[in-house]
VOZA-732618 format. One record per residue: residue in three letters; x, y negated, z of N, C-alpha, C, O in turn; residue number from 0. Coordinates in nm, 2 decimals, padded with zeros to 4 digits. Each point is the difference from the previous one (the first is absolute). Layout:
% residues N
+-----+--------+--------+--------+--------+--------+--------+--------+--------+--------+--------+--------+--------+-----+
:  aa :    n_X :    n_Y :    n_Z :   ca_X :   ca_Y :   ca_Z :    c_X :    c_Y :    c_Z :    o_X :    o_Y :    o_Z :   i :
+-----+--------+--------+--------+--------+--------+--------+--------+--------+--------+--------+--------+--------+-----+
: ALA :      X :      Y :      Z :      X :      Y :      Z :      X :      Y :      Z :      X :      Y :      Z : NUM :
...
+-----+--------+--------+--------+--------+--------+--------+--------+--------+--------+--------+--------+--------+-----+
//
This chain:
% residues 105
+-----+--------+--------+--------+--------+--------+--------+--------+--------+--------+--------+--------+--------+-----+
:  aa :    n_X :    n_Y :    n_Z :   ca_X :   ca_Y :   ca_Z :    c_X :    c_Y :    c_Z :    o_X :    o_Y :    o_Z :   i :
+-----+--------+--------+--------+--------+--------+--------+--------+--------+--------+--------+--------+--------+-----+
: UNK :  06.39 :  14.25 :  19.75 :  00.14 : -00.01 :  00.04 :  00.08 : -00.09 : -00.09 :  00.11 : -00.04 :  00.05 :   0 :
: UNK : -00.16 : -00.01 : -00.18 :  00.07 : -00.10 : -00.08 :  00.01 : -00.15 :  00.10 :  00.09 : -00.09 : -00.01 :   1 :
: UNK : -00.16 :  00.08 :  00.09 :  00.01 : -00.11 :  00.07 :  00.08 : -00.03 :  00.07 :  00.05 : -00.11 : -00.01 :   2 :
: UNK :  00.02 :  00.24 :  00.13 :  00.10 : -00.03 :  00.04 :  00.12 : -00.07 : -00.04 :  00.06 : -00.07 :  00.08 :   3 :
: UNK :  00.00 :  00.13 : -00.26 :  00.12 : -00.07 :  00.00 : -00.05 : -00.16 : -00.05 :  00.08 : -00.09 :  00.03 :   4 :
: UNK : -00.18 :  00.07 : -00.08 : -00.01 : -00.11 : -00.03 : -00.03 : -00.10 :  00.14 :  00.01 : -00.12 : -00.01 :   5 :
: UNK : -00.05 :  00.18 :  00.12 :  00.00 : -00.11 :  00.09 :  00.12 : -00.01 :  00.08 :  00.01 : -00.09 :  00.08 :   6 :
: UNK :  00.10 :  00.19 : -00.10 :  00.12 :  00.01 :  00.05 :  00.05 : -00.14 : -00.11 : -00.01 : -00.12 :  00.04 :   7 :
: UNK :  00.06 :  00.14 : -00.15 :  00.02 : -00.10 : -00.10 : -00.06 : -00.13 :  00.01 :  00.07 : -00.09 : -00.02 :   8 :
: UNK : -00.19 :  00.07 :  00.04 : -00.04 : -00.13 :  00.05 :  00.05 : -00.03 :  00.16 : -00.02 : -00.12 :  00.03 :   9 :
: UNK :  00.06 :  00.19 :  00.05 :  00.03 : -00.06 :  00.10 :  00.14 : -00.04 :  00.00 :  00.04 : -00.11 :  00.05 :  10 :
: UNK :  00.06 :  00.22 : -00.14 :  00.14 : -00.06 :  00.00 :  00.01 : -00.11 : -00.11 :  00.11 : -00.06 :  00.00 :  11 :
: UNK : -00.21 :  00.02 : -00.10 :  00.05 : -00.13 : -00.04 :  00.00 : -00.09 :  00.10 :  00.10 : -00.08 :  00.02 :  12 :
: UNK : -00.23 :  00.08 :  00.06 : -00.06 : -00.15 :  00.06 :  00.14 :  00.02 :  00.12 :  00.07 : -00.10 : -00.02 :  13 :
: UNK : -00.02 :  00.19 :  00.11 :  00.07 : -00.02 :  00.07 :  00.17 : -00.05 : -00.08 :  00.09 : -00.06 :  00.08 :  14 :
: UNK : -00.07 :  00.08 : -00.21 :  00.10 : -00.04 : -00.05 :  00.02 : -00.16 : -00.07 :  00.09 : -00.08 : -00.02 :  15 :
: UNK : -00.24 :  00.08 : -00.01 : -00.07 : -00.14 : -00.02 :  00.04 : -00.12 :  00.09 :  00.06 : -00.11 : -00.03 :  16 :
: UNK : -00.12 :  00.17 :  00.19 :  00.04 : -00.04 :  00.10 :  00.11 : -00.08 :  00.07 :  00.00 : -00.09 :  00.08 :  17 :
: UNK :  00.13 :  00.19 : -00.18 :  00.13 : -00.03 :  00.07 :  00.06 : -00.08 : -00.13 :  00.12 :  00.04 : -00.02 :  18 :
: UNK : -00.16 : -00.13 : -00.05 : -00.02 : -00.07 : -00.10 :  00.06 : -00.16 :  00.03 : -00.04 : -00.05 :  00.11 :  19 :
: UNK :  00.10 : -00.01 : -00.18 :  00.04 : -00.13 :  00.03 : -00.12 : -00.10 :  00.00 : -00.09 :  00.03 : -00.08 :  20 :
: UNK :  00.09 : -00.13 :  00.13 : -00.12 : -00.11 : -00.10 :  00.03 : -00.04 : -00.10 :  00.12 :  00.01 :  00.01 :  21 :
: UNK : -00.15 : -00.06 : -00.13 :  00.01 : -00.04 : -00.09 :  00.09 :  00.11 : -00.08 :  00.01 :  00.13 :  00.01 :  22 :
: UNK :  00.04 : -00.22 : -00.10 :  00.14 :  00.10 : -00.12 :  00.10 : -00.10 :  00.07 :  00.06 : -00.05 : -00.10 :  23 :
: UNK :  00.00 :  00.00 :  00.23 :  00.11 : -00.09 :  00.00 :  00.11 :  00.12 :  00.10 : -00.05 :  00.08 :  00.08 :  24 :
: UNK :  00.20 : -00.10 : -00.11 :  00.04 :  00.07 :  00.06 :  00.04 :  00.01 :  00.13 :  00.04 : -00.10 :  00.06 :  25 :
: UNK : -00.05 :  00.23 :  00.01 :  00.11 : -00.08 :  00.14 :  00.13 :  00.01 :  00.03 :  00.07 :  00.11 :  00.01 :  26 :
: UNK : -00.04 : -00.25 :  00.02 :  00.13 : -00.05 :  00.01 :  00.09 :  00.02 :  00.13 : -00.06 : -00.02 :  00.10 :  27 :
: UNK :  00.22 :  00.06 : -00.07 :  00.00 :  00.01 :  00.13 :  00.13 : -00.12 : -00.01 :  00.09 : -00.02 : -00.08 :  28 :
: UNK : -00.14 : -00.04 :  00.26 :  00.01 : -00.13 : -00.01 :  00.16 :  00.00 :  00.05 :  00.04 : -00.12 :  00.01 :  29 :
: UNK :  00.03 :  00.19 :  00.02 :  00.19 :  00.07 :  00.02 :  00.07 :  00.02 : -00.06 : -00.02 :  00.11 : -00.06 :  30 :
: UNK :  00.09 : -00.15 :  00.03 :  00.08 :  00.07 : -00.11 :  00.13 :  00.07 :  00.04 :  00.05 : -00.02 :  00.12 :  31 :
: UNK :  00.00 :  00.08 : -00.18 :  00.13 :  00.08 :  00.02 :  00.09 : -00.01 :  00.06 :  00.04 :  00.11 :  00.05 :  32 :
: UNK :  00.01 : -00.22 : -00.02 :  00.11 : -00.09 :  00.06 : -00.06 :  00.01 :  00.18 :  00.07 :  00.02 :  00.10 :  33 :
: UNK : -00.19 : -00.05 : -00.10 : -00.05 : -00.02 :  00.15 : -00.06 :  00.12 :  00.06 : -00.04 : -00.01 :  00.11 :  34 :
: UNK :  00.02 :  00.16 : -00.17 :  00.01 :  00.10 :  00.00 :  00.12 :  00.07 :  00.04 :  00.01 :  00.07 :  00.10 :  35 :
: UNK :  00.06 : -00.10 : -00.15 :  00.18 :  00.05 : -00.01 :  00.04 : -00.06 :  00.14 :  00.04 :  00.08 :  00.08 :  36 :
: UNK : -00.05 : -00.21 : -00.03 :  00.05 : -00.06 :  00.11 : -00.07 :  00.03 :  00.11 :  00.05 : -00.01 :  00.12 :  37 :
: UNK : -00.19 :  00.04 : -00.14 : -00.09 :  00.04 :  00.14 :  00.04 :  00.15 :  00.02 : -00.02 :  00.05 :  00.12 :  38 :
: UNK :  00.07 :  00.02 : -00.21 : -00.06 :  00.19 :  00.02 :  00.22 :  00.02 :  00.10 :  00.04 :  00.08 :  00.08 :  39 :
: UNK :  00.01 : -00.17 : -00.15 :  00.12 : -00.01 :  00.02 :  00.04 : -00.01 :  00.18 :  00.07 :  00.05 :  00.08 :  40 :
: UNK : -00.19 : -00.16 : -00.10 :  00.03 :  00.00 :  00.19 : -00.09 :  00.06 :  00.09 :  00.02 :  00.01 :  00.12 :  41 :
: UNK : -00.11 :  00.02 : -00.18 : -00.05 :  00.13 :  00.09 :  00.07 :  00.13 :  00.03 :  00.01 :  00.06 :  00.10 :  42 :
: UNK :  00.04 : -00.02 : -00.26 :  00.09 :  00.10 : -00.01 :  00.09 :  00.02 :  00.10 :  00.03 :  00.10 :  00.06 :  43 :
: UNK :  00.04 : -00.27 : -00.07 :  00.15 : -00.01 :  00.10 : -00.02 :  00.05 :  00.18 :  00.06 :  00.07 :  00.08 :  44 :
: UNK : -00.18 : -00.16 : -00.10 : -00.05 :  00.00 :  00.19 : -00.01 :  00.15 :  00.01 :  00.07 :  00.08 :  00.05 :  45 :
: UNK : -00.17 : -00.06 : -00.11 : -00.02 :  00.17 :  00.05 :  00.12 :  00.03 : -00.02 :  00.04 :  00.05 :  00.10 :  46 :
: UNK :  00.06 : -00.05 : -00.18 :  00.09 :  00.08 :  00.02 :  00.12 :  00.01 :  00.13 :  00.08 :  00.08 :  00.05 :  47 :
: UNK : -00.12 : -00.24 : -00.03 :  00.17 : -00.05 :  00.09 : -00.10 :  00.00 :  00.14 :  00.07 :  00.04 :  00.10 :  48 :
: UNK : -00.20 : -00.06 : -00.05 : -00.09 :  00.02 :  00.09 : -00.07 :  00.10 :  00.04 :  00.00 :  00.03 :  00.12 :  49 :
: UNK : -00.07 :  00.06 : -00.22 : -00.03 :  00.10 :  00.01 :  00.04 :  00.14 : -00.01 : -00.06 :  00.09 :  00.05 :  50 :
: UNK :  00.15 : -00.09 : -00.13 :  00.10 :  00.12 : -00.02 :  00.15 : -00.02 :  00.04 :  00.08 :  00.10 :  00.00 :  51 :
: UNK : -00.04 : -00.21 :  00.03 :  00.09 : -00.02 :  00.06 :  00.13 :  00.02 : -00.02 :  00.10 :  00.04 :  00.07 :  52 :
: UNK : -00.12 : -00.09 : -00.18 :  00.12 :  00.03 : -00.07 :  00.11 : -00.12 : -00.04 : -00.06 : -00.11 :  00.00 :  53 :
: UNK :  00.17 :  00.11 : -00.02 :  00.10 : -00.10 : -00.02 : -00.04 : -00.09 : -00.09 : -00.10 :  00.04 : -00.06 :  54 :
: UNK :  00.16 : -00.17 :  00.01 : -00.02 : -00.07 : -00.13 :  00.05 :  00.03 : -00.09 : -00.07 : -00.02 : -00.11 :  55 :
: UNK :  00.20 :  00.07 :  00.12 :  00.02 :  00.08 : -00.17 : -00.05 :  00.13 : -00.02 : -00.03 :  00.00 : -00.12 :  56 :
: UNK :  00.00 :  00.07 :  00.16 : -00.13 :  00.12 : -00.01 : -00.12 : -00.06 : -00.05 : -00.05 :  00.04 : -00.10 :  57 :
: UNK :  00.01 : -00.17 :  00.18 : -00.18 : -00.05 : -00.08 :  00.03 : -00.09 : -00.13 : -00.09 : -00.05 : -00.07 :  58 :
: UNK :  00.25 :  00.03 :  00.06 : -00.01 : -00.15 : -00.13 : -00.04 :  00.17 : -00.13 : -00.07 :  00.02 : -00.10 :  59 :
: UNK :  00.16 :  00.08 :  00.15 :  00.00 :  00.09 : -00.11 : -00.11 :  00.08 : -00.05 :  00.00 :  00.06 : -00.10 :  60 :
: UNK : -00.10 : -00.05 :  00.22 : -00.13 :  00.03 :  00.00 : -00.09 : -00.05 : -00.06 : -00.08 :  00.07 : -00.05 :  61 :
: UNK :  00.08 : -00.18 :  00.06 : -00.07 : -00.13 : -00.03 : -00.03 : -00.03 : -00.13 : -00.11 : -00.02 : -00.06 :  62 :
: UNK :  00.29 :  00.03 :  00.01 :  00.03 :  00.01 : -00.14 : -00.09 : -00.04 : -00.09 : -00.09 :  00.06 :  00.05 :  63 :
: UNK :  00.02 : -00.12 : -00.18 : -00.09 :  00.04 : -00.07 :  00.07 : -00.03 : -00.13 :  00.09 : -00.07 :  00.04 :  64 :
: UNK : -00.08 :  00.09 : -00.19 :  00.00 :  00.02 : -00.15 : -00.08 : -00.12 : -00.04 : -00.12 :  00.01 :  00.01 :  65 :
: UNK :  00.17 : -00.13 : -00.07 :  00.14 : -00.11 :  00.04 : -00.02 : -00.01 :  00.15 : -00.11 :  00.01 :  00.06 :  66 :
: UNK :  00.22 : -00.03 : -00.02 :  00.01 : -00.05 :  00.17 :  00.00 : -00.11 :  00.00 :  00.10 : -00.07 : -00.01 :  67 :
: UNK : -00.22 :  00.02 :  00.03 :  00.01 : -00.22 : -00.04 : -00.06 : -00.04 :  00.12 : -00.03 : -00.12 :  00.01 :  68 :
: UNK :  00.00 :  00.23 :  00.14 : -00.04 : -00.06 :  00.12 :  00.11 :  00.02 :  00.11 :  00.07 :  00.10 :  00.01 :  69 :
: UNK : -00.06 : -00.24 :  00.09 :  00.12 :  00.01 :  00.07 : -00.08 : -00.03 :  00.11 : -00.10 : -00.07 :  00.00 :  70 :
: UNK :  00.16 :  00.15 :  00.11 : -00.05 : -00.05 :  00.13 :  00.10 :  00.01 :  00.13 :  00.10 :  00.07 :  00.01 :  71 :
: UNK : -00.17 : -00.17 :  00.13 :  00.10 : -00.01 :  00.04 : -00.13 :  00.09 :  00.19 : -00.12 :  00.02 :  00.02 :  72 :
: UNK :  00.24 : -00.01 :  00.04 : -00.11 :  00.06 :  00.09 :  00.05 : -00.03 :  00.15 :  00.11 :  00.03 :  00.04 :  73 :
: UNK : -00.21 : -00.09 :  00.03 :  00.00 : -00.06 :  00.13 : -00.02 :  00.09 :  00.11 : -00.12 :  00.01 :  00.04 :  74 :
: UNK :  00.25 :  00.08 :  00.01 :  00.00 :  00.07 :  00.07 : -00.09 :  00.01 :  00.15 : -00.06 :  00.10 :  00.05 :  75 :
: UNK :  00.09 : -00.27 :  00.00 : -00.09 : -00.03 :  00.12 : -00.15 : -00.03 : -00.02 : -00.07 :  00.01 :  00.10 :  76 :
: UNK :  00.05 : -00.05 : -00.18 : -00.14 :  00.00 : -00.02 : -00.07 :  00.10 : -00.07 : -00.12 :  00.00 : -00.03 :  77 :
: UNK :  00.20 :  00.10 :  00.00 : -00.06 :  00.11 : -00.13 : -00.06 : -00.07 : -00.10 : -00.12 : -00.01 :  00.03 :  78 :
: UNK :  00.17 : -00.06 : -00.16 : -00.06 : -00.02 : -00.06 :  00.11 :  00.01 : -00.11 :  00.12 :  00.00 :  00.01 :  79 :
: UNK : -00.22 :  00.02 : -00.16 :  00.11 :  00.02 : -00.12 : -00.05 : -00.14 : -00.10 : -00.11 : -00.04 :  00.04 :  80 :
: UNK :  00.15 : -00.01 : -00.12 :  00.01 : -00.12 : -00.12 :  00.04 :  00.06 : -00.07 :  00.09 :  00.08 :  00.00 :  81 :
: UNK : -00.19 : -00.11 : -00.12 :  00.06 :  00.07 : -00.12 : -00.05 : -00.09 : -00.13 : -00.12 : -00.03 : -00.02 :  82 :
: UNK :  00.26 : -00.01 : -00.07 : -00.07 : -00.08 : -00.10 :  00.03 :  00.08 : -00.14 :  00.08 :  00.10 : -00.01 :  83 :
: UNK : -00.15 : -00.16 : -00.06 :  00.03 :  00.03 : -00.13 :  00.03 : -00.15 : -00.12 : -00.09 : -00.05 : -00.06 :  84 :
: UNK :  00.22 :  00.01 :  00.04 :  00.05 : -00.03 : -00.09 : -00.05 : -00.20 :  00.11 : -00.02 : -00.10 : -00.06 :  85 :
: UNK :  00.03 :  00.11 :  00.18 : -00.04 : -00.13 :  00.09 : -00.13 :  00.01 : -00.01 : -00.06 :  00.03 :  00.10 :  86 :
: UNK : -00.01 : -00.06 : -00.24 : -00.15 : -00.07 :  00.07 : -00.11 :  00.12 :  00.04 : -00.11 : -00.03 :  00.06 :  87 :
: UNK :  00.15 :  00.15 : -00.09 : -00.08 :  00.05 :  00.09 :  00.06 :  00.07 :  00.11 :  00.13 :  00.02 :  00.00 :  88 :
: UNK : -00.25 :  00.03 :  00.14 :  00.06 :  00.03 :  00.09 : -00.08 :  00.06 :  00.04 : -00.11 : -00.01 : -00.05 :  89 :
: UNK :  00.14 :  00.12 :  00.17 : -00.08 :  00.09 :  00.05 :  00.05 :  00.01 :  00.18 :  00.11 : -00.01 :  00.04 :  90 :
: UNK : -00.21 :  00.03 :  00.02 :  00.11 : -00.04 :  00.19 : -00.11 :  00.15 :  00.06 : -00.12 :  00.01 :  00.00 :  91 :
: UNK :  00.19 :  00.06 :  00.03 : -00.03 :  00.17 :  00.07 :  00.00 : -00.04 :  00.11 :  00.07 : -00.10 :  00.03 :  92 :
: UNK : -00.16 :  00.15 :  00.09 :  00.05 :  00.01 :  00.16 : -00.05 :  00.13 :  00.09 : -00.12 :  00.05 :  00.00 :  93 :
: UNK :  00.22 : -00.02 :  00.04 : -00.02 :  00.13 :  00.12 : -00.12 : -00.06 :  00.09 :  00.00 : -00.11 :  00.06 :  94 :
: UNK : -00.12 :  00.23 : -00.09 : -00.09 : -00.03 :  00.14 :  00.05 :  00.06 :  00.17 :  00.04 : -00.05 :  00.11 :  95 :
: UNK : -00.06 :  00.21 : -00.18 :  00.01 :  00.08 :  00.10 :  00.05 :  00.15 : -00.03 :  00.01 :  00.03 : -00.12 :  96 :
: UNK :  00.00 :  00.02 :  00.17 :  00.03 :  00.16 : -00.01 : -00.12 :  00.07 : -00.08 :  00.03 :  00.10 : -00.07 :  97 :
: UNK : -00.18 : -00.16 :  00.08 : -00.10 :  00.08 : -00.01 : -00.04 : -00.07 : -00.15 : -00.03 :  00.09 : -00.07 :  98 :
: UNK :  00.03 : -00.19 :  00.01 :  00.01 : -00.10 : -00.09 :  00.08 : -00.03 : -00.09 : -00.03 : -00.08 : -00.09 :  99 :
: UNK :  00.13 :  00.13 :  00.12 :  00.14 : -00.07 : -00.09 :  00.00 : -00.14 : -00.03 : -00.03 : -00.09 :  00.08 : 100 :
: UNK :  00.06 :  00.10 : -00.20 :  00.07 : -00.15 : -00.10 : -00.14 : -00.04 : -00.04 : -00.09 :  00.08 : -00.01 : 101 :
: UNK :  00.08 : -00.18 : -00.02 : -00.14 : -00.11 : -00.06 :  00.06 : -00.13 : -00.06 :  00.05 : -00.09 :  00.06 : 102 :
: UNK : -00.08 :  00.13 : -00.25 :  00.01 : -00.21 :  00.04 : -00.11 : -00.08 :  00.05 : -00.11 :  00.02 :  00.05 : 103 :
: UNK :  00.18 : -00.10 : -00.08 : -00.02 : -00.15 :  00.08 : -00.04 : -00.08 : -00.14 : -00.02 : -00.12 :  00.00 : 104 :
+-----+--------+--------+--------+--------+--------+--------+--------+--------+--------+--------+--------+--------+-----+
//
């Protein structure tokens, strides 16, 4: 019966082994903050002003985030929201459907 925990223990290294990076280099993510903030902003918006249906001063306050450094503007006829952060980044939301919601683009 000593064998069992020991082949339990050998299986969860090799499976932790497994989920292991290559080398020792780190991973990097290739986004940063700014283009995070302006994409989640206009998805946020769309679902809100498309899918929940709600007014624009209801979704700017919704939306809201801690600094507020994303602005967007939102194209009623086309359902679509813009959202930048500080100009050079941007993020563009669009209503699919009822069944789908908002997606960026």
């Amino acid at each position: 019966m000593k064998t069992l925990p020991s082949v339990v223990t050998v299986m969860v290294t090799l499976l932790l082994a497994g989920c292991a990076e290559d080398g020792a280099k780190l991973r990097t993510y290739d986004n940063n903050d700014l283009e995070l903030i302006s994409s989640q902003s206009a998805v946020q918006t769309c679902t809100c002003r498309f899918v929940m249906e709600m007014d624009e001063a209801y979704c700017r306050d919704w939306v809201r985030a801690s600094p507020n450094v994303a602005r967007f503007t939102v194209d009623t006829v086309n359902k679509t929201v813009e959202a930048s952060a500080f100009i050079s980044w941007t993020g563009k939301a669009r209503f699919v459907d009822d069944k789908r919601g908002c997606v960026l683009e």
